[in-house]
SEROGU-483227 format. One record per atom (N, C-alpha, C, O): x, y, z negated. Coordinates in pm, whole numbers, plus 50000, padded with zeros to 5 digits. Each point is the difference from the previous one (the first is absolute). Example, Ala and Ser with C-alpha at 12.3 -4.5 7.8 and 13.67 -1.06 7.14 Angstrom:
BEGIN
513194943149220 499115011950000 500905012050000 501044999849934 498615010750138 500825011949994 499235010949927 500515011149983 
This chain:
BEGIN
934469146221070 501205000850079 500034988250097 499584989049965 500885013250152 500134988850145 500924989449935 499784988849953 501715021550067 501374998050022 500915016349940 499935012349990 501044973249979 501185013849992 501174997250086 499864989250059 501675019349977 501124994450056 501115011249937 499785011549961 501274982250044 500805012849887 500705003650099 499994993850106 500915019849867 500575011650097 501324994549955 500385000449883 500444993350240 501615003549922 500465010249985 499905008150092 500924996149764 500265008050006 499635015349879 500495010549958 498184980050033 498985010649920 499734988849847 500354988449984 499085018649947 499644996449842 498514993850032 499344993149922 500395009850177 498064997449972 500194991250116 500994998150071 497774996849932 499314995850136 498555007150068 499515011049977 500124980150099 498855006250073 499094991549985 500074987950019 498735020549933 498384988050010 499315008250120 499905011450044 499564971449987 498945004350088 498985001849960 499894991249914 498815017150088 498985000349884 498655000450125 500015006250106 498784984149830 499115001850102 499215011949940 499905004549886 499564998750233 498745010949933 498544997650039 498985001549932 501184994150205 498444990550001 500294991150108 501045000250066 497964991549948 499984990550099 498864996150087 499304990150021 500845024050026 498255004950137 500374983950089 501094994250005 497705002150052 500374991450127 501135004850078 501174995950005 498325012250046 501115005650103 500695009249980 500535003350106 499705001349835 501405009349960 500464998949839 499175004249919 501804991750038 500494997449891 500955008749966 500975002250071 498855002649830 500735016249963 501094995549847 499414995649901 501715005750096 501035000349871 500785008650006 500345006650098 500094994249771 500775007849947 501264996149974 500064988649955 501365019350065 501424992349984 500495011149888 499845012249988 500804978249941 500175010649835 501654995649992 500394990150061 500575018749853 500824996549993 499454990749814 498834999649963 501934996549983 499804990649895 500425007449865 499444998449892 501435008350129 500415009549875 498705010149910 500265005249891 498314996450178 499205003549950 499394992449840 499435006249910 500844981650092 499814993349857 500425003249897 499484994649902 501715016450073 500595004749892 499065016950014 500325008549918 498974993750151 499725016249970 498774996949916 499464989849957 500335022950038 498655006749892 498824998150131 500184995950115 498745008449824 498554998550059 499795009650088 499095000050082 501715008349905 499695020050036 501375001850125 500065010250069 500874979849944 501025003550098 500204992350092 500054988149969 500095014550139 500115000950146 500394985850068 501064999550063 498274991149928 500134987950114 500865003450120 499645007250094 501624986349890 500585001950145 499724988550070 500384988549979 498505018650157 499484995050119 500824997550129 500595008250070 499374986149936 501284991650156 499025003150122 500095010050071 499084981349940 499255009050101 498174994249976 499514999149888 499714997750243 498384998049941 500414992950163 500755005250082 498674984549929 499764992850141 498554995950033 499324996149905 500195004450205 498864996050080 500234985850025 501184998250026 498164991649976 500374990650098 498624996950089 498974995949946 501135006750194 498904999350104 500354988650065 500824991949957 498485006950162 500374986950069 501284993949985 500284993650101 500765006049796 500564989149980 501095013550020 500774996750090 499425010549883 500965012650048 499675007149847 498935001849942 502655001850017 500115006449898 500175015250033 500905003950074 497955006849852 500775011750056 500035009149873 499095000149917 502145008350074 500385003849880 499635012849968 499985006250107 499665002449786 499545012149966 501355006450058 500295004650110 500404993749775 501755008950003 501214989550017 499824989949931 500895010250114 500754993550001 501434996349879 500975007149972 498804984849999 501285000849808 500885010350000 500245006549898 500454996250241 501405014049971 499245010149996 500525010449958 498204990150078 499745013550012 499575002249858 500495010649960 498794983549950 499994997749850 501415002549959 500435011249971 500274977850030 501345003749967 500484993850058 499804988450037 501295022449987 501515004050108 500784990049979 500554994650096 499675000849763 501284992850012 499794984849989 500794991149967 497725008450077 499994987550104 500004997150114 499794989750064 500505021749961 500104998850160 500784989650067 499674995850111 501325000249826 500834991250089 499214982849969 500104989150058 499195015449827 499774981250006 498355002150107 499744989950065 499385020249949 499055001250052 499864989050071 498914994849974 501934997250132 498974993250059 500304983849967 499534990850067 501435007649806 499374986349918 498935003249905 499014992949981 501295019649955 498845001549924 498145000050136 498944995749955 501135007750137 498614997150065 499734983950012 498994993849968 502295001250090 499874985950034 499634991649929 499294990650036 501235011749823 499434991649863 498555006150021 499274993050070 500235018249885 498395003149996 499274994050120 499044992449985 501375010650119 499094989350116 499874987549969 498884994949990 502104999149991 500204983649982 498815000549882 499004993650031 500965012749845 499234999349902 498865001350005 499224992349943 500385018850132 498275006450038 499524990450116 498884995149987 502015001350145 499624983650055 499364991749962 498844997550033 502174994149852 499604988149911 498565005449915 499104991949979 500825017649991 498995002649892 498734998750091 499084992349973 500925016750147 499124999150053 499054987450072 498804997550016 502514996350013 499564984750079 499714985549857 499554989150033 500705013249866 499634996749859 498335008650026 499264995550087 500495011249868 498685009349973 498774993750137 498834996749980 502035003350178 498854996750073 499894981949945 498864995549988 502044997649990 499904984649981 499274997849913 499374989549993 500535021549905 498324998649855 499085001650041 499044992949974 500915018750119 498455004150054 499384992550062 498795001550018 502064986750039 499184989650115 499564989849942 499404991350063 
């Protein structure tokens, strides 16, 4: 896991989850957090999957379109994940050098 940031409002929070860390494109996963209480066999709720390319985050789906009734926090919920997938990334090039 990166990072997490919690939803006001909601019971869970949000992780940021890496999935690899290519030179140039760095790919994660955004999970809601409530998955820790399920079974092995049921359904990870996925927030969305992000690219990060030249320094530009670009998103599979967007969180409301996952679910609706985030729609209204949608664009603190992006702003926290940028800020997060940023830092991670500029951490990751500062090892490689």
């Amino acid at each position: 896991m990166v990072d997490t940031f919690d939803l006001p409002g909601f019971a869970c929070a949000v992780e940021v989850r890496c999935l690899n860390m290519r030179t140039k494109n760095h790919r994660y996963i955004v999970v809601l957090d409530d998955f820790h209480n399920k079974k092995a066999w049921e359904e990870i709720p996925v927030l969305t999957e992000i690219s990060f390319k030249h320094k530009k985050s670009r998103y599979l789906t967007s969180p409301a379109s996952q679910y609706p009734e985030l729609a209204d926090y949608e664009r603190y919920i992006i702003e926290h994940i940028d800020s997060i997938v940023a830092g991670d990334t500029e951490h990751a090039h500062a090892l490689a050098v």
